[in-house]
C-alpha positions as CSV (number, residue, x, y, z in Angstrom):
1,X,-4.2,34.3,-41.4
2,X,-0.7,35.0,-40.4
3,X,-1.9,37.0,-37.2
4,X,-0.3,36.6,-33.6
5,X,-3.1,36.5,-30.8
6,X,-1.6,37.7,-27.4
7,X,-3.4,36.6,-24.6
8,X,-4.3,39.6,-22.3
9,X,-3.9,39.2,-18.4
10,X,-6.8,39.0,-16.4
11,X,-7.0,41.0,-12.8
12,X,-8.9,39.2,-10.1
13,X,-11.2,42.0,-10.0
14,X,-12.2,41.4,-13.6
15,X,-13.1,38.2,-13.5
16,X,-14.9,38.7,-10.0
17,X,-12.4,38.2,-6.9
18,X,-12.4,41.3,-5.6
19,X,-9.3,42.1,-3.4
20,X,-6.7,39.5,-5.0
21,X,-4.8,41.2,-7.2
22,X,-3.1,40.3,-10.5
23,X,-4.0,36.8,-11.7
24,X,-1.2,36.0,-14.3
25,X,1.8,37.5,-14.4
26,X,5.7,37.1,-12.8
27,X,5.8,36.2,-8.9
28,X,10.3,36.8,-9.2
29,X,10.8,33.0,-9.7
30,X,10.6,31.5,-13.3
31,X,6.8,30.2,-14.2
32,X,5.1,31.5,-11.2
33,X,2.1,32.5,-10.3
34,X,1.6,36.0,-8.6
35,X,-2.0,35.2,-6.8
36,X,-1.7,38.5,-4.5
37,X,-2.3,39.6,-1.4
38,X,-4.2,36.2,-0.8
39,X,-1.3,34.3,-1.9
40,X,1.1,36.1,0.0
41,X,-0.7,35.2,3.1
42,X,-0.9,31.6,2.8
43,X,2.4,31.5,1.4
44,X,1.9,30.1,-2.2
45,X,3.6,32.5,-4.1
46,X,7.0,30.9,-2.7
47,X,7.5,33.7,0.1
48,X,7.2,32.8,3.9
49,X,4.5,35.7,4.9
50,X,5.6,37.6,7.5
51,X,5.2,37.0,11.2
52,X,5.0,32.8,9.8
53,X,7.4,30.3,10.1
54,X,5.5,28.0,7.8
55,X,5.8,28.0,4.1
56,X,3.9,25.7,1.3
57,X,6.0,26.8,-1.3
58,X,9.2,27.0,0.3
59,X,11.8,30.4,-0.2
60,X,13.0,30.8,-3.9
61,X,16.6,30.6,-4.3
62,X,17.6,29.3,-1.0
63,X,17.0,25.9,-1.0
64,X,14.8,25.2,1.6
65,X,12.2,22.0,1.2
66,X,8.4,22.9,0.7
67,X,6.7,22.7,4.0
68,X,9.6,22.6,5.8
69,X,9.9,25.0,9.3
70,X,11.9,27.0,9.3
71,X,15.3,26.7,11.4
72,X,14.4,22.9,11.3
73,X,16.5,22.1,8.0
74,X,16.2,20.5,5.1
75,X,17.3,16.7,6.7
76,X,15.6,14.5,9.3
77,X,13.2,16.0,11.5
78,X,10.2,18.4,11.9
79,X,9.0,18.4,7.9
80,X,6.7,16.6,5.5
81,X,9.1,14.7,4.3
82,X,9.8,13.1,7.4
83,X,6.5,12.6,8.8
84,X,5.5,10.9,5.2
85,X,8.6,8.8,6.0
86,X,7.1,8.0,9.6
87,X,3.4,7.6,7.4
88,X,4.7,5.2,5.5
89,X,6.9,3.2,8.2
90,X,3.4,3.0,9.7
91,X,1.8,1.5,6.8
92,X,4.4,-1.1,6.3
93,X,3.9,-2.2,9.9
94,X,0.8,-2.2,9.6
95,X,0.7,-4.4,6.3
96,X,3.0,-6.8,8.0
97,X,0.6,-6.9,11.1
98,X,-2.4,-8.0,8.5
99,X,-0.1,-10.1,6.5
100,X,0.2,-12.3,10.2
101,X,-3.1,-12.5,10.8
102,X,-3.8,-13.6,7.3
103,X,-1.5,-15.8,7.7
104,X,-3.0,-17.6,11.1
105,X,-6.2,-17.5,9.6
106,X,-5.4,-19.1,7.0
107,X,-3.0,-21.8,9.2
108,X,-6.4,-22.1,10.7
109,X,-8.6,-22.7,8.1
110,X,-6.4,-25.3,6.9
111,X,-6.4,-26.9,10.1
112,X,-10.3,-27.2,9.8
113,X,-10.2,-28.2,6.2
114,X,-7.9,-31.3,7.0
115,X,-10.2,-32.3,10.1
116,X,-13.5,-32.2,7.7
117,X,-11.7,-34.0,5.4
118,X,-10.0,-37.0,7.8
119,X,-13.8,-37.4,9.0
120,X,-15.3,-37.2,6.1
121,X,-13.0,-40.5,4.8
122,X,-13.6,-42.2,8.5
123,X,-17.0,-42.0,7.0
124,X,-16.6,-43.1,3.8
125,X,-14.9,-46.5,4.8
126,X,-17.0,-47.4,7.7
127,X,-20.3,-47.0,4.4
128,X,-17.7,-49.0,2.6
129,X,-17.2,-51.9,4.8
130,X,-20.4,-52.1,5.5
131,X,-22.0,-52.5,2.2
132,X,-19.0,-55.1,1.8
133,X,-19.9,-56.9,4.6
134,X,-23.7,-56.7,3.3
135,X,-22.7,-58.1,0.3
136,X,-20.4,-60.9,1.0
137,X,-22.8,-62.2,3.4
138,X,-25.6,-62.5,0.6
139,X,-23.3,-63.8,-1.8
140,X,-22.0,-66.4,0.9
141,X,-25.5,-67.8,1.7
142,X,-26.6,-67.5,-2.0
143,X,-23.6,-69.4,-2.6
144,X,-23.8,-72.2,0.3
145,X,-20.3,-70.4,1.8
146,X,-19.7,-71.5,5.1
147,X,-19.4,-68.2,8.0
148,X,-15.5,-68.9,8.0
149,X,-15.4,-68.4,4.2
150,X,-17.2,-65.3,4.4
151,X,-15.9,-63.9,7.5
152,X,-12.2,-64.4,5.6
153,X,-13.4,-62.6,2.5
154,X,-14.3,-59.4,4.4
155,X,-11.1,-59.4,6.6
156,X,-9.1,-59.2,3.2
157,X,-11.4,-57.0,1.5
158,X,-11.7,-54.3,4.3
159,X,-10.3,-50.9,4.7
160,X,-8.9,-49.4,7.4
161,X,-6.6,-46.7,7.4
């Protein structure tokens, strides 16, 4: 019951990478991951292989960025961290770009809206007037109106705009 387990580290050749060395164990930084002579060559075990002036990791204990080249640095210039900067400068631009044309388009739009909309009420009063001027005239000869009565009944019941 009271019984420590210790885990027991693995080699990459016992769980079937042959050639990779250790897979747990201390890489000489705190919580690393010693991933062996593969690891040392694409540089994830913090070290900048040799003959490389490219690192993923960056060099342990001196302070440089991850990714950065070396001699560039760790400021403005030829790393991630500034070509994410120059990404994302993009992306804003481009946002903005879209944001005007969504905007025109939509100027547009309402542009086409308001002239459907004016025609459609040009049409609306010219039915209007015209089944007023349908009625009045039935209702003046139903009602022995003279044409001056009824013609002065539609002028002050039209609608115009």
């Amino acid at each position: 019951m009271g019984e420590t387990i210790t885990p027991t580290p693995y080699t990459a050749d016992q769980v079937g990478f042959q050639g990779l060395g250790p897979v747990m164990g201390n890489s000489g930084y705190a919580g690393g991951m010693n991933l062996g002579s593969i690891g040392r060559t694409l540089g994830f075990n913090g070290a900048t292989p040799p003959g490389s002036s490219f690192s993923l990791g960056g060099n342990p204990g001196d302070g440089t960025a991850a990714g950065a080249v070396a001699g560039a640095g760790g400021g403005f210039g030829l790393n991630v961290p500034t070509a994410q900067l120059a990404l994302g400068g993009l992306g804003t631009l481009s946002n903005l770009w879209n944001g005007f044309q969504a905007n025109s388009l939509a100027r547009d739009q309402l542009g086409f809206m308001k002239t459907i909309g004016n025609a459609n009420l040009n049409n609306q009063i010219k039915t209007l007037n015209t089944r007023l001027e349908d009625r009045a005239k039935s209702r003046g000869v139903a009602e022995g109106q003279s044409q001056g009565q009824i013609d002065d009944y539609i002028a002050r019941n039209r609608l115009s705009r």
